[in-house]
C-alpha positions, -999 to 999 in steps of 0.1 A, spaced: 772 -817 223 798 -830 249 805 -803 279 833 -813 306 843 -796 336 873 -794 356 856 -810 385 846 -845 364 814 -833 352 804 -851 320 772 -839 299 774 -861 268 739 -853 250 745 -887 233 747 -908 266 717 -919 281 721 -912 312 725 -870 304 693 -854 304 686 -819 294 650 -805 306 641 -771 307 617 -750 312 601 -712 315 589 -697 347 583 -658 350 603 -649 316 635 -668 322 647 -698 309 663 -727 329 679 -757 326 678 -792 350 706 -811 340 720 -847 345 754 -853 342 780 -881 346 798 -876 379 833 -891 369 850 -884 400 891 -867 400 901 -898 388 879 -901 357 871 -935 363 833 -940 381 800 -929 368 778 -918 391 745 -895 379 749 -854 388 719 -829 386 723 -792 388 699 -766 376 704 -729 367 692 -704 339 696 -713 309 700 -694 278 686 -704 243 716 -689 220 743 -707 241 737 -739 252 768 -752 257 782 -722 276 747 -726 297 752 -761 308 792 -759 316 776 -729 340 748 -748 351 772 -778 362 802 -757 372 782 -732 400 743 -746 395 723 -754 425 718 -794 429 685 -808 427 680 -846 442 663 -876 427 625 -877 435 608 -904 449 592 -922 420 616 -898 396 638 -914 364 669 -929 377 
């Protein structure tokens, strides 16, 4: 699955630098994603994380909305680069 947004947002499922976690918390799905930041001009590659809910039975309409209007979630000390 490859997902793209207007703003540069790459989620590539087969690059390793775009992860896909999720999880369930009080009945509801959601999804932390890492993304490739290309930037207007398509040409850098700089990691992106958003979160949001996800839903099961469309994944890739879940992640486009994740990275499109998602909240951003930072690297953690220690955390996967």
């Amino acid at each position: 699955m490859r997902v793209e947004t207007f703003t540069g947002l790459v989620y590539d499922e087969a690059d390793p630098q775009c992860l896909c976690h999720l999880f369930t918390s009080q009945g509801k799905a959601y999804g932390f994603i890492q993304a490739i930041d290309t930037g207007f001009d398509g040409q850098q590659r700089y990691p992106a994380r958003y979160w949001g809910e996800y839903c099961h039975d469309a994944p890739e309409a879940s992640i486009h909305r994740i990275l499109s209007s998602g909240g951003k979630w930072p690297q953690l000390p220690g955390g996967e680069s």
